[in-house]
C-alpha positions as CSV (number, residue, x, y, z in Angstrom):
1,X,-14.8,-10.5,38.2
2,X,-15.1,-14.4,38.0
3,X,-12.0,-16.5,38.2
4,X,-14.5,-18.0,35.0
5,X,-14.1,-14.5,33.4
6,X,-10.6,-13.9,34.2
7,X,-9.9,-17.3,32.5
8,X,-11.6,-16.5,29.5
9,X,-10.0,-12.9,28.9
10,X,-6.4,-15.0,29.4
11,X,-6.8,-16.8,26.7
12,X,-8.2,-14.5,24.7
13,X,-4.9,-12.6,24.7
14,X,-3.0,-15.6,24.2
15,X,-5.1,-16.7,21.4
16,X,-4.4,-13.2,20.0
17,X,-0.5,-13.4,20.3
18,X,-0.6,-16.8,18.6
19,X,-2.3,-15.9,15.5
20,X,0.3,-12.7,15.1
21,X,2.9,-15.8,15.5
22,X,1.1,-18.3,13.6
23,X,0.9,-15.4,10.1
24,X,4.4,-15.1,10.2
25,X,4.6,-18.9,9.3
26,X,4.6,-20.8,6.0
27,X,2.7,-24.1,5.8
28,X,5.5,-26.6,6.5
29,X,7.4,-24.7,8.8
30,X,8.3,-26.4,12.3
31,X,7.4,-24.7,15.3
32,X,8.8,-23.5,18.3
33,X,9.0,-25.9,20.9
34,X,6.0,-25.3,23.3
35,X,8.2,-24.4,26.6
36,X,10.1,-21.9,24.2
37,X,6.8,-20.1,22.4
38,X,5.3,-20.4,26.3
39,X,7.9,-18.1,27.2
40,X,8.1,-16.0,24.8
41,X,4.3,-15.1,24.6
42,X,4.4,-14.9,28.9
43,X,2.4,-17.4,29.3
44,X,2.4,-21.0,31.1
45,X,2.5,-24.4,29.2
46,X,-1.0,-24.9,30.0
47,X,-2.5,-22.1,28.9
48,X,-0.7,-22.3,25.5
49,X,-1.9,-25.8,24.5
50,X,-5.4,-24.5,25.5
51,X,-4.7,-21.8,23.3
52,X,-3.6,-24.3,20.1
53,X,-6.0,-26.6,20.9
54,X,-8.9,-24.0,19.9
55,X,-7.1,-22.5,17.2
56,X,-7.0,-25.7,15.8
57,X,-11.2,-26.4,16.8
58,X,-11.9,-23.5,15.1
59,X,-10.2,-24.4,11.8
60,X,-7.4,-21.1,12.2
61,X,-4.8,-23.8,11.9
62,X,-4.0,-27.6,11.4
63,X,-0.8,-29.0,13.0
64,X,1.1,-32.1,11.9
65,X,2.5,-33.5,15.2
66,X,5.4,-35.9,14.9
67,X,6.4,-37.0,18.4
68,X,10.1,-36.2,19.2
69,X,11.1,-34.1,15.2
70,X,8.7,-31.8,16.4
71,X,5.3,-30.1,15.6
72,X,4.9,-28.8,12.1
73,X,2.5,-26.2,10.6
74,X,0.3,-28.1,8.1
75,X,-2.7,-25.4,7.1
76,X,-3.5,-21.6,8.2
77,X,-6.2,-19.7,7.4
78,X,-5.2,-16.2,6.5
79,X,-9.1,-15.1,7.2
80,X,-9.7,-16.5,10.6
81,X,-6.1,-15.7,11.9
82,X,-6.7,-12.0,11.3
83,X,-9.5,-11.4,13.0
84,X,-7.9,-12.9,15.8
85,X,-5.0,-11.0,15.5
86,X,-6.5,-7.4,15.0
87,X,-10.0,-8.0,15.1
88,X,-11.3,-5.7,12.4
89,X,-11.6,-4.9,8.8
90,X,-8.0,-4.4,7.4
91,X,-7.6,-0.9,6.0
92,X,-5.7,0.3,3.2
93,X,-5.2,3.4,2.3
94,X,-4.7,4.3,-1.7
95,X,-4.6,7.3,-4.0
96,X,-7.7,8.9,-5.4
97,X,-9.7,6.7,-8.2
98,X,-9.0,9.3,-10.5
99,X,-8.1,6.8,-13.4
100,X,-8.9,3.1,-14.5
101,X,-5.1,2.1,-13.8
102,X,-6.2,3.3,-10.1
103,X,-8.9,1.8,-10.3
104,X,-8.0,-1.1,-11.4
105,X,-5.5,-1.4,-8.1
106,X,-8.1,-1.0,-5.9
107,X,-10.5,-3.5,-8.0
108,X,-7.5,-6.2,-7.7
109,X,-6.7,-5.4,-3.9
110,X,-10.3,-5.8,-3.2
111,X,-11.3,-8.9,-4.7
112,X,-8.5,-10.8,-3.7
113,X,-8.5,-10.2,-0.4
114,X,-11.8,-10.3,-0.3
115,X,-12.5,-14.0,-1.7
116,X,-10.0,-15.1,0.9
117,X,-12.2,-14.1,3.2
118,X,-10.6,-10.9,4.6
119,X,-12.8,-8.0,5.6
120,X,-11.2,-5.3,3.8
121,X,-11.8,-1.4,4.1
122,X,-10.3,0.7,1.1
123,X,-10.0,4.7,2.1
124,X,-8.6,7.2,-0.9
125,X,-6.5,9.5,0.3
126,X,-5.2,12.1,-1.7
127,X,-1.2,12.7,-1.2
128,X,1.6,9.7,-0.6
129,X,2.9,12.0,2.2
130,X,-0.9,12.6,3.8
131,X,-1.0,8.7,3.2
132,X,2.2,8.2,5.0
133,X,0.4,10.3,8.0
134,X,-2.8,8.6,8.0
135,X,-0.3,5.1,8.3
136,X,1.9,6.5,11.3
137,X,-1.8,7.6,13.3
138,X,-2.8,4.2,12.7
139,X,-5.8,5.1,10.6
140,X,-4.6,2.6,7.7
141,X,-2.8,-1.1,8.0
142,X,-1.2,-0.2,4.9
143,X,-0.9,2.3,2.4
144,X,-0.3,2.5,-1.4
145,X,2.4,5.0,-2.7
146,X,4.7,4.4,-5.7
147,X,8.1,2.8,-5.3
148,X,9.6,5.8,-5.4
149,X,7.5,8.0,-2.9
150,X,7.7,4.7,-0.4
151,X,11.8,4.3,-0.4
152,X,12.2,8.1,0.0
153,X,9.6,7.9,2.8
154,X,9.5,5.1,4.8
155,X,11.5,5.3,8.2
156,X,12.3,2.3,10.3
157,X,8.9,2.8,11.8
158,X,7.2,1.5,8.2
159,X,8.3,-1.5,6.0
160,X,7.6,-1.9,2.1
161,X,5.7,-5.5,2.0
162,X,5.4,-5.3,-1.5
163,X,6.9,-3.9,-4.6
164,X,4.4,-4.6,-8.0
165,X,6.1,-4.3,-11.5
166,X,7.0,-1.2,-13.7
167,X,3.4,0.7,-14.8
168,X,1.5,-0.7,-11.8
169,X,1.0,3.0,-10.3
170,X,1.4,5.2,-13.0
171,X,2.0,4.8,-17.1
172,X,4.3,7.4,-16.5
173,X,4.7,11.4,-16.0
174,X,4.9,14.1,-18.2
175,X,5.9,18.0,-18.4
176,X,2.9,19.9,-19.3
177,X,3.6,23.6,-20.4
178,X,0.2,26.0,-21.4
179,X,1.9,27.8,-24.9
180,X,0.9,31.0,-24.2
181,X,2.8,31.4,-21.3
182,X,6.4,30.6,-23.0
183,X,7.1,33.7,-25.0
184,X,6.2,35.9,-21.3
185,X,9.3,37.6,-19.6
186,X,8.5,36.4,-16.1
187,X,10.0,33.3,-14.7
188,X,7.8,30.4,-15.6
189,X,4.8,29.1,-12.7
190,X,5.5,25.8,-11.8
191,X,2.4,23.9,-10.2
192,X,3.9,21.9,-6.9
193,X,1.5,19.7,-4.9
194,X,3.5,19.3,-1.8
195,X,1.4,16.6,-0.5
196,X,2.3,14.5,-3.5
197,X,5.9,13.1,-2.7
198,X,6.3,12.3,-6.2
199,X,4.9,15.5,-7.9
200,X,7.2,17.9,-5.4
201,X,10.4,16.2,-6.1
202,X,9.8,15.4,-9.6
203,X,8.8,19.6,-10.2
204,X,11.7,20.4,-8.0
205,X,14.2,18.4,-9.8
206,X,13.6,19.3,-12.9
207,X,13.6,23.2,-12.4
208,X,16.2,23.2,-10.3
209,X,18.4,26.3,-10.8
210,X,15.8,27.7,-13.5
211,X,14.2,31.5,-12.8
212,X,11.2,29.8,-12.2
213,X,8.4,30.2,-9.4
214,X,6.7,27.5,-7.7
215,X,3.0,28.0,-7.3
216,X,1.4,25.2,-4.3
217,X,-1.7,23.7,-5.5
218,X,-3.9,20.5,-5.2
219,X,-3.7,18.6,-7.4
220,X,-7.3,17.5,-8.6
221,X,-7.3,21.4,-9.5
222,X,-4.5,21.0,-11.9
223,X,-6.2,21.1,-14.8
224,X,-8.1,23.9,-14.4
225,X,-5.2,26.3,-13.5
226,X,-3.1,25.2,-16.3
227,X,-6.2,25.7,-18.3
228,X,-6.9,29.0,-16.9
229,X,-3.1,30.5,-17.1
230,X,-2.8,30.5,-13.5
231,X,0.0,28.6,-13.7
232,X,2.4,27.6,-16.6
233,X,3.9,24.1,-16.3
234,X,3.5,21.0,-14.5
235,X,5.2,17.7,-14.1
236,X,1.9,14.9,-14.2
237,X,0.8,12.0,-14.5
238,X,0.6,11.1,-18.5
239,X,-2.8,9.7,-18.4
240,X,-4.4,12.0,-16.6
241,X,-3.2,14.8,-19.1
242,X,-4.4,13.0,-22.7
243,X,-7.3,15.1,-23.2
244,X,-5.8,18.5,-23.4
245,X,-5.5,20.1,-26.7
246,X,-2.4,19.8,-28.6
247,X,-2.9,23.2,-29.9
248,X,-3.0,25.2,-26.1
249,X,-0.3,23.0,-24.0
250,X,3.4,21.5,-24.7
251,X,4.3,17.8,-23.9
252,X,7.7,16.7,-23.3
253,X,8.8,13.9,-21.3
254,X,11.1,14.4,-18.2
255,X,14.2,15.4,-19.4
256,X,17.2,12.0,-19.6
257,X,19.0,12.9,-16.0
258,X,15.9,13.0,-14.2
259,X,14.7,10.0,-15.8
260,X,17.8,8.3,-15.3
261,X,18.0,8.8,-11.7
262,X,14.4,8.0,-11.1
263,X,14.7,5.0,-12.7
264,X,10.9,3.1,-13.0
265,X,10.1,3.3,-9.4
266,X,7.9,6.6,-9.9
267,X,5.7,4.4,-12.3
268,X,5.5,1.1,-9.9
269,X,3.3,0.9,-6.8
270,X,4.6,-0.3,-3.2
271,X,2.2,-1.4,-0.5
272,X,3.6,-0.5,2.8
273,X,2.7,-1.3,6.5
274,X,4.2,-0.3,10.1
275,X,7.2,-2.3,10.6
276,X,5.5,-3.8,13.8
277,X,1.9,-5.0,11.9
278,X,2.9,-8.2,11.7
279,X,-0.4,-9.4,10.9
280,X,-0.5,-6.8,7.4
281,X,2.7,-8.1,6.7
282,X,1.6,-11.9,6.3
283,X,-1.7,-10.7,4.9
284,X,0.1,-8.6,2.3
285,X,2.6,-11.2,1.5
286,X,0.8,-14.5,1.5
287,X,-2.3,-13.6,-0.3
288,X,-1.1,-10.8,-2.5
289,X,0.5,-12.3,-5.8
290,X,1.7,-9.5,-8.6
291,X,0.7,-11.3,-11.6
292,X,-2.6,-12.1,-10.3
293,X,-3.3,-8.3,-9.0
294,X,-1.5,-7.2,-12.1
295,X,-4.1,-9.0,-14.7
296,X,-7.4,-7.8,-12.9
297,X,-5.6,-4.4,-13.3
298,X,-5.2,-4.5,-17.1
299,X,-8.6,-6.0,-17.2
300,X,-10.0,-3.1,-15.9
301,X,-7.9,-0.6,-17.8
302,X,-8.8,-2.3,-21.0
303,X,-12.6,-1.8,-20.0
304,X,-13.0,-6.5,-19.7
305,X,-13.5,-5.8,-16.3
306,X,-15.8,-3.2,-14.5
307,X,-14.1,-1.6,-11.5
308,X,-15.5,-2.9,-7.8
309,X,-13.9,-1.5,-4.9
């Protein structure tokens, strides 16, 4: 290999280590004294300011130099500095589109990141837990769960970037009982999806110490075995459930302790990345805003907007 080559590949890396430092800045912000950040990226003096200079070229960043106060951060764009820093598509993983208030999250994810120039990749992935897998492997940047699923978890390997409001994830969840089955002596089925964070511990807590017995299923075949007596009651997602007949199921909302202890955060979504994507954090966090994401949402619920994802 040519000293030419070897050249290039060095400041390649370095280039790549100073747009994962350069994300985790704020327009404005002063930055590390060149000796200091040379150090801390291993790397000489020389090859640093080579490194800036071309970042700057480019257009990745503008820097405000100001003699002896220091050098200051003066533009960054989001766009150019992830594709340094990872050097693909950013992928985020989210629940099945199996409703427009999903829908409408992955609509709002898309086109915002999108018109800043990011290549984004959405993959549906059925299951916060399977989600939560498909993160820790690697396969996803960052992953969409509720609030409630992402506290209960996250580990220090993962970090929630952002939490959206109340009625971002879900309207709310339900208990959804088939009649015929209430009057039976045998303990009542209870439909678990134990991929489904939320479902699982929801079911769990509020049959726990009933004579009841908990059937595992998937959950996009819900409705078909409470439909087909196969099992008896489930805890689910309220919209989802709206078209069943009043006359052959039994709605109740979760019972008070449950929903007191739960609080909201089983209705609000979370996006979380691994605690060392640095890059997914600034993405996230700069770009995302709730009330923006939040409006294209409730565009698409209420049918304004046509879901593109």
């Amino acid at each position: 290999m040519t000293s030419s080559r070897l050249s290039r590949g060095r400041s390649g890396a370095v280039q790549h280590q100073l747009a994962r430092y350069f994300l985790t800045l704020q327009p404005g912000d002063r930055l590390k004294p060149v000796r200091l950040l040379a150090r801390d990226l291993r790397t000489s003096v020389g090859s640093l300011s080579h490194s800036i200079r071309e970042l700057e070229r480019t257009g990745a960043v503008k820097i405000d130099r100001r003699g002896r106060i220091g050098s200051f951060l003066n533009q960054l764009s989001h766009a150019a500095l992830w594709r340094l820093a990872e050097g693909g598509p950013l992928v985020i993983g989210l629940t099945l589109p199996s409703n427009p208030r999903f829908e409408g999250l992955a609509t709002g994810l898309k086109k915002i990141l999108t018109e800043a120039g990011i290549d984004v990749y959405l993959v549906f992935i059925r299951g916060s837990r399977t989600r939560f897998a498909a993160l820790r492997e690697n396969r996803c940047h960052v992953i969409v769960t509720s609030a409630f699923s992402a506290e209960h978890l996250s580990t220090r390997r993962e970090r929630i970037v952002l939490e959206l409001p109340p009625g971002s994830f879900v309207a709310g969840h339900c208990l959804y009982f088939q009649s015929r089955a209430l009057n039976k002596a045998r303990p009542l089925r209870v439909a678990i999806d134990r991929d489904s964070y939320d479902h699982a511990s929801l079911a769990e807590m509020e049959f726990k110490g009933l004579d009841v017995k908990f059937v595992p299923i998937m959950s996009s075949r819900l409705e078909r075995l409470l439909s087909d007596g196969q099992v008896d009651v489930s805890v689910w997602n309220s919209e989802e459930m709206h078209h069943f007949s009043a006359k052959d199921f039994i709605t109740r909302p979760l019972s008070d302790a449950i929903a007191a202890k739960v609080g909201l955060k089983n209705t609000s979504a979370a996006l979380v990345a691994r605690a060392d994507c640095v890059a997914a954090h600034a993405i996230i966090s700069g770009l995302i805003h709730p009330e923006e994401l939040m409006s294209i949402q409730g565009k698409v619920i209420s049918g304004e907007m046509v879901p593109q994802y």
